[in-house]
C-alpha positions, 0 to 999 in steps of 0.5 A: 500500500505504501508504495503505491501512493508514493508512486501515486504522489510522484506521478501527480507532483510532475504532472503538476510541474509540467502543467505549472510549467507551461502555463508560466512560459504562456503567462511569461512570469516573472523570474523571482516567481520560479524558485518558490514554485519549485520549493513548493512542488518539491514539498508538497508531495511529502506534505500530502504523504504524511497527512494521508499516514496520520488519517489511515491510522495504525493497522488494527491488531486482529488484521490477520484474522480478516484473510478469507479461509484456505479451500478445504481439501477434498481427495477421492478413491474408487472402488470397484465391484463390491459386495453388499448384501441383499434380503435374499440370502446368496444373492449379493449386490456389487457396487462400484462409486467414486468416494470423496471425503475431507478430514475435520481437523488434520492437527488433532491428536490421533490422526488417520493415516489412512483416510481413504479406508476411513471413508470407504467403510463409512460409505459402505455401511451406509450403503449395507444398510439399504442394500439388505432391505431390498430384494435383487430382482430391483437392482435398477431401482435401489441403484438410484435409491443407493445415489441419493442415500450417498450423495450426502457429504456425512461425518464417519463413526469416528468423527474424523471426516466427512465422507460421500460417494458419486457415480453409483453403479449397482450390478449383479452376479451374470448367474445370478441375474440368469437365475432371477430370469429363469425363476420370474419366468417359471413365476409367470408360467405357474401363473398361467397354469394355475389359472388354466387348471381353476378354469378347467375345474370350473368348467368340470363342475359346472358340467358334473354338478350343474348341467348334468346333474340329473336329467331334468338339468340337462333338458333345461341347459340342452334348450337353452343351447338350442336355442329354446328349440322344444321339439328337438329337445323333445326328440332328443330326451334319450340321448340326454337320458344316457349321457346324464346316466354316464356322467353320475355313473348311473343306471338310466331311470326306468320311466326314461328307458323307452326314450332311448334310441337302438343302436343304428346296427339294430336298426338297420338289422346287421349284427353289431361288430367289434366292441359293440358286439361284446357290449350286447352281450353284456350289461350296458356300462356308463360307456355304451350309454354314452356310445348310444348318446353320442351316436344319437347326435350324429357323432361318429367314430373320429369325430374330433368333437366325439373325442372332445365331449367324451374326455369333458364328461370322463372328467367330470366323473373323474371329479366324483371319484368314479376313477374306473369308469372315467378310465374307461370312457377314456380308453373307450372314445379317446384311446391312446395308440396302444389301445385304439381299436381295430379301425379307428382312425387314430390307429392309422397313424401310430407314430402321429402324435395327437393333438391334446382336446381344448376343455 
């Protein structure tokens, strides 16, 4: 400071002197009048000099304490890749961050020689502590729940330094990650499942506990599907007779016998052959009565929508532990390879693989 304005009253005092100068050539003054001028622009500098020290005053005592404060310093250390637990057992997070810290006091007794060890375990323990909360089949979404919790420049458990961490990345193990998808896509084809099967047992027990109940329910649901077509209806109470008779494994009421058609062997006035023959020799069982019921509907051996029927009502009596007439219904219209019958379409073909009826 005190450089400056000697440096500030020299410039100015022969800048004075010039201008005194010319303007004394230009007046044309006097000769006596040139000394004093010079005496007084030689002294006046030095007269203003020490009346501007007397004004500043002393510098004050605490002057030091009024310099602005050092930066602090901050240093930083990555770590890459490591594990974390998560509520999963087996199933770690990886975490890879830039960590940052600065030290609270450096003179303090006890000084950490390492703080870079300090503050990585300051910032991990933070991060354990949301990790294994979270399951690993988010680990997009605690990533940024990681970034946030961490962001945040926070004193260690010593209290020796603050610490934070940036550039968060939350990965997984390449087989776990494989296991996760495999197991979300077992989850989801469960789910199917299940929704398949309660909605194959639905429709099972509508048809063995609703629709063919007795004959009487299966009257009324055969003209609802008819679209209240009553002589058809009519026309076919044999049929429902039988087919209601198969479903519970029952005989066909005595008042309903009449009603029931001939088979078209007998009609036609030819011996039965095959199978049928073996069953006029018998007792009718649960799967002539269906036969007759379905042949009174116009389907015919290898009709898909023969097997079809046959396979719905099979499980609705499987469904009333009648197990032994349900496996014979099966082995009777929907035979596998093995057991098809002489004739059958589905014997044609044995290495053909036959496509599984939609209930």
């Amino acid at each position: 400071m005190t450089t400056g304005h000697k440096t500030t009253t020299v410039f100015l005092t022969i800048l004075c002197g010039l201008v005194l100068t010319i303007f004394g050539l230009t007046e044309q003054w006097p000769t006596w009048a040139w000394p004093p001028l010079a005496v007084i622009l030689v002294a006046a500098p030095g007269v203003a000099f020490t009346i501007a020290g007397r004004r500043r005053g002393s510098v004050p005592v605490a002057f030091e304490e009024q310099h602005t404060a050092a930066p602090i310093e901050r240093t930083e250390h990555h770590v890459s890749r490591v594990a974390l637990p998560s509520q999963w057992p087996d199933y770690d997070f990886l975490i890879s961050a830039t960590v940052r810290w600065y030290a609270l006091d450096a003179s303090r007794p006890g000084r950490v020689l390492n703080p870079a060890g300090l503050a990585v375990e300051s910032v991990l323990d933070r991060a354990r502590v949301v990790t294994e909360q979270r399951e690993p089949g988010r680990v997009s979404l605690v990533q940024h729940e990681l970034s946030g919790a961490l962001s945040s420049l926070l004193p260690d458990s010593t209290g020796q330094l603050h610490a934070m961490a940036e550039d968060v990345r939350l990965t997984l193990h390449e087989h776990d990650q494989e296991r996760l998808d495999s197991l979300a896509g077992v989850r989801k084809d469960q789910a199917v499942w299940e929704h398949q099967r309660k909605y194959e047992q639905s429709k099972r027990k509508y048809l063995s506990e609703d629709v063919l109940k007795d004959t009487g329910s299966a009257v009324v649901w055969w003209l609802a599907k008819n679209d209240e077509q009553v002589e058809r209806t009519v026309e076919d109470l044999g049929m429902l007779a039988r087919l209601t008779s198969a479903a519970n494994d029952t005989d066909v009421p005595e008042r309903l016998r009449d009603l029931i058609p001939q088979p078209r062997e007998e009609q036609d006035g030819k011996e039965p052959s095959g199978w049928q023959a073996t069953a006029c020799e018998r007792a009718p069982t649960a799967a002539d009565h269906l036969a007759d019921a379905l042949n009174a509907l116009n389907l015919e051996d290898g009709d898909t929508q023969r097997r079809l029927l046959a396979k719905q009502i099979a499980d609705a009596i499987r469904d009333q532990e009648q197990h032994e007439t349900a496996d014979d219904l099966v082995k009777r219209f929907d035979p596998p390879a093995a057991f098809a019958p002489d004739g059958d379409p589905t014997n044609e073909n044995p290495g053909a693989t036959r496509p599984s009826p939609a209930i």
